[in-house]
C-alpha positions as CSV (number, residue, x, y, z in Angstrom):
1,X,43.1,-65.4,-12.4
2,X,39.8,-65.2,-11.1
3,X,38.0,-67.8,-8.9
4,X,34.9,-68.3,-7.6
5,X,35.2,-66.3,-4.6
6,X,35.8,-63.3,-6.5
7,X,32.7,-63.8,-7.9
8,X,30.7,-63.3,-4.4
9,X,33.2,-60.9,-3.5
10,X,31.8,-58.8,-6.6
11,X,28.6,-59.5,-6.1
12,X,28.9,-58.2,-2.6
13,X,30.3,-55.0,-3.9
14,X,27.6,-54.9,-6.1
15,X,24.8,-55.5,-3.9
16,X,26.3,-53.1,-1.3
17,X,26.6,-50.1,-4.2
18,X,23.3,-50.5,-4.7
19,X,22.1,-50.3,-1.2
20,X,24.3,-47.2,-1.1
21,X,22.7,-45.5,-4.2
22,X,19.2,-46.2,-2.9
23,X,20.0,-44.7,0.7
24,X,21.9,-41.8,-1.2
25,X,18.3,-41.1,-3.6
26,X,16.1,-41.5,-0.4
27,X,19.0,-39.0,1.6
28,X,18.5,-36.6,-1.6
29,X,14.8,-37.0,-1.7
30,X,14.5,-36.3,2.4
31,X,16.5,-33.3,1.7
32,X,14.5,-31.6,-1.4
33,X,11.0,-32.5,0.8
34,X,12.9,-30.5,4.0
35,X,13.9,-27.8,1.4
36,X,9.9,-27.7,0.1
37,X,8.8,-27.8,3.7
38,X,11.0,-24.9,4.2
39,X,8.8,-22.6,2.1
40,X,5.4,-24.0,3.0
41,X,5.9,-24.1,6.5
42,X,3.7,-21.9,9.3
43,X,5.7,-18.6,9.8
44,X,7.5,-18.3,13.5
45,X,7.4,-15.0,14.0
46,X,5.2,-11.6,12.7
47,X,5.6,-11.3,8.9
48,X,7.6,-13.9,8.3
49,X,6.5,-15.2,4.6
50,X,7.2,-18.3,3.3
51,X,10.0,-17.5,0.6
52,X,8.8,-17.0,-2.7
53,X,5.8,-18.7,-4.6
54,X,4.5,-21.4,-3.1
55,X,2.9,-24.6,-4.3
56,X,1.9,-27.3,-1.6
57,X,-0.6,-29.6,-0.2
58,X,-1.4,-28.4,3.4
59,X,-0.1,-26.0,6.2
60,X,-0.7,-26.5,9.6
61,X,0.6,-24.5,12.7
62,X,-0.1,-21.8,14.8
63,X,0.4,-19.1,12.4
64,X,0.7,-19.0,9.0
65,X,1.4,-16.7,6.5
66,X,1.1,-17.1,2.6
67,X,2.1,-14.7,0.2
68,X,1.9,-15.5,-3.4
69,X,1.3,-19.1,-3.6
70,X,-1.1,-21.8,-4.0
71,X,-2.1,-24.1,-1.2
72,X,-4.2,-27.5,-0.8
73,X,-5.5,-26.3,2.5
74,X,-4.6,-24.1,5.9
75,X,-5.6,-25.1,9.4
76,X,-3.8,-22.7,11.8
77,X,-4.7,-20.1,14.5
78,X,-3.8,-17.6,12.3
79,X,-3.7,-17.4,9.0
80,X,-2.8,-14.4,6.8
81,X,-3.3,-15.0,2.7
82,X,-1.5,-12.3,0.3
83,X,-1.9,-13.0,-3.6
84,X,-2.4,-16.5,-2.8
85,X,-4.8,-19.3,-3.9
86,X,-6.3,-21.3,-1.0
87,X,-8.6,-24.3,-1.4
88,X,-9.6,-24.5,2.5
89,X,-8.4,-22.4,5.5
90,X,-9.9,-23.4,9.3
91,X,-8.5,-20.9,11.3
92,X,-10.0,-18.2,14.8
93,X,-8.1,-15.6,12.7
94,X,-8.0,-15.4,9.1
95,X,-7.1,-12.0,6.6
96,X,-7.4,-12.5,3.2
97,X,-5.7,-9.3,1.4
98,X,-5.9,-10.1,-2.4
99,X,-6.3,-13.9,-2.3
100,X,-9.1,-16.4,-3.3
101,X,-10.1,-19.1,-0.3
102,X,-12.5,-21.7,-1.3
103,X,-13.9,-22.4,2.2
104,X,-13.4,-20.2,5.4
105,X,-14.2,-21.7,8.8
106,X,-13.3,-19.1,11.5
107,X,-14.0,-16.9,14.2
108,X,-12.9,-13.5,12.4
109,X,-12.6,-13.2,9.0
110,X,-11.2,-10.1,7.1
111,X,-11.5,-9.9,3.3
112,X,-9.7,-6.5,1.8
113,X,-9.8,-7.0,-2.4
114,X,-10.4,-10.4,-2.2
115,X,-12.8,-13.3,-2.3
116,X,-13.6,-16.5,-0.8
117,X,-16.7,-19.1,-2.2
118,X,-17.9,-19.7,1.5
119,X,-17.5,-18.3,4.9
120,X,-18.5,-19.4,7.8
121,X,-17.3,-17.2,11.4
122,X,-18.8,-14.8,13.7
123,X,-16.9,-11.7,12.5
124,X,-17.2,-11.7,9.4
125,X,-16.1,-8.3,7.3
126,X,-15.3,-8.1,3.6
127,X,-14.1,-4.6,2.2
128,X,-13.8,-4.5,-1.6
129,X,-14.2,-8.2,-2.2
130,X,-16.9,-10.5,-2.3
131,X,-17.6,-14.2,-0.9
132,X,-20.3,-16.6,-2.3
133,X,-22.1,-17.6,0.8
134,X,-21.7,-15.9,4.0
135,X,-23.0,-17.2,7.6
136,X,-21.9,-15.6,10.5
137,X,-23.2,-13.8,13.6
138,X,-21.8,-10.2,12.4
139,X,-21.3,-9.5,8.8
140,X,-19.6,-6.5,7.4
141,X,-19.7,-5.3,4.0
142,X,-17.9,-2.5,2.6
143,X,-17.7,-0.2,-0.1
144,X,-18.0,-1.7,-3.4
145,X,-18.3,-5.5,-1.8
146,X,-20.9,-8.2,-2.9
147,X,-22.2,-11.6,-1.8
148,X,-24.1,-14.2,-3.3
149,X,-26.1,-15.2,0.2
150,X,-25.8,-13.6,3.1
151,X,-27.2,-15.6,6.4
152,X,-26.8,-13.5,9.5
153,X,-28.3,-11.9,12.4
154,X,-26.7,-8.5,11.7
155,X,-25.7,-7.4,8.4
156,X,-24.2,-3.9,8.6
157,X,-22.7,-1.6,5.2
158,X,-23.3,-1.5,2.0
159,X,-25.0,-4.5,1.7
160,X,-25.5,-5.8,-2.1
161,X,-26.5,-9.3,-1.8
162,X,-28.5,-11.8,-4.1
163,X,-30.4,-13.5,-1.3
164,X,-30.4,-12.3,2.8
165,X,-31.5,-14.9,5.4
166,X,-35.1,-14.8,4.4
167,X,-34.3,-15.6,0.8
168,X,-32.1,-18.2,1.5
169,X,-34.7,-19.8,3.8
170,X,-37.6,-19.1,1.3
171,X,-35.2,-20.6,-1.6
172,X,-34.2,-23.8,1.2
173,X,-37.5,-24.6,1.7
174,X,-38.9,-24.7,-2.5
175,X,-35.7,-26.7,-3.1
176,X,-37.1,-28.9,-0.4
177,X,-40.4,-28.6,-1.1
178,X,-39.5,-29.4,-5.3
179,X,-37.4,-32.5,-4.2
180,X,-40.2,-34.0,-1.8
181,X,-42.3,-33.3,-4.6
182,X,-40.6,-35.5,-7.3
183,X,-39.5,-37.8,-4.8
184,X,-43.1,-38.7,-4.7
185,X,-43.9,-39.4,-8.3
């Protein structure tokens, strides 16, 4: 026979089995985000790759290295992309060796058969690639490399560029000029 007190007595088991379950899924879920992590994570040491293809939001750390993947963002003192997809890195030391990078912020910035939209740093050199706007102190272009804009002091290589400083300061200015213009009407 059953009473009334094995009623609450089940309803206790019940209530704690579910507590259980939802500490075991959170447990399981901790773990799987650990195991992602795992792969995403900055490198610790030279040349040590995340493992495999990567897909992720944002790396951070003092290095990082990303080989065939595709990542939200980088910020990192060093960052080294391999046949990856980058939306953002901001780095002092970035090498992009068959990757795309949206946005560059960095000190040095080396592009070998690869491309980023925009780079901003004070080395900048791009060898068989090509970057959309450039602004930097020293920008290198080599052999078969373009760029959309170029705004720098000293532009060394083969330099095959839509618009130099002075065209992207003539261009600035009748964009300013146009919108002060209708702005008037």
């Amino acid at each position: 026979m059953s009473g009334p007190g094995d009623a609450d007595a089940l309803a206790l088991a019940e209530e704690a089995a579910r507590r259980e379950a939802r500490e075991a899924a959170r447990q399981e879920a901790r773990e799987a985000d650990a195991a992602a992590r795992a792969r995403v994570e900055p490198s610790t040491g030279p040349g040590a790759p995340a493992a495999g293809p990567t897909v992720a939001g944002r790396i951070e750390g003092a290095q990082a290295d990303l080989r065939q993947g595709v990542i939200g963002g980088i910020a990192a003192d060093r960052v080294t992309i391999a046949q990856g997809i980058v939306g953002g890195v901001m780095a002092s030391d970035v090498r992009i060796d068959r990757g795309v990078v949206g946005g560059v912020l960095a000190e040095r910035v080396s592009v070998v058969q690869g491309g980023a939209a925009r780079i901003v740093g004070s080395d900048i050199s791009i060898e068989q690639g090509g970057g959309g706007l450039i602004a930097g102190w020293n920008v290198r272009l080599g052999r078969d490399s373009f760029a959309a804009a170029v705004v720098a002091p000293r532009v060394e290589g083969e330099v095959r560029a839509l618009l130099d400083w002075r065209g992207v300061l003539a261009a600035s200015v009748a964009i300013v000029g146009i919108a002060w213009l209708l702005r008037r009407r």
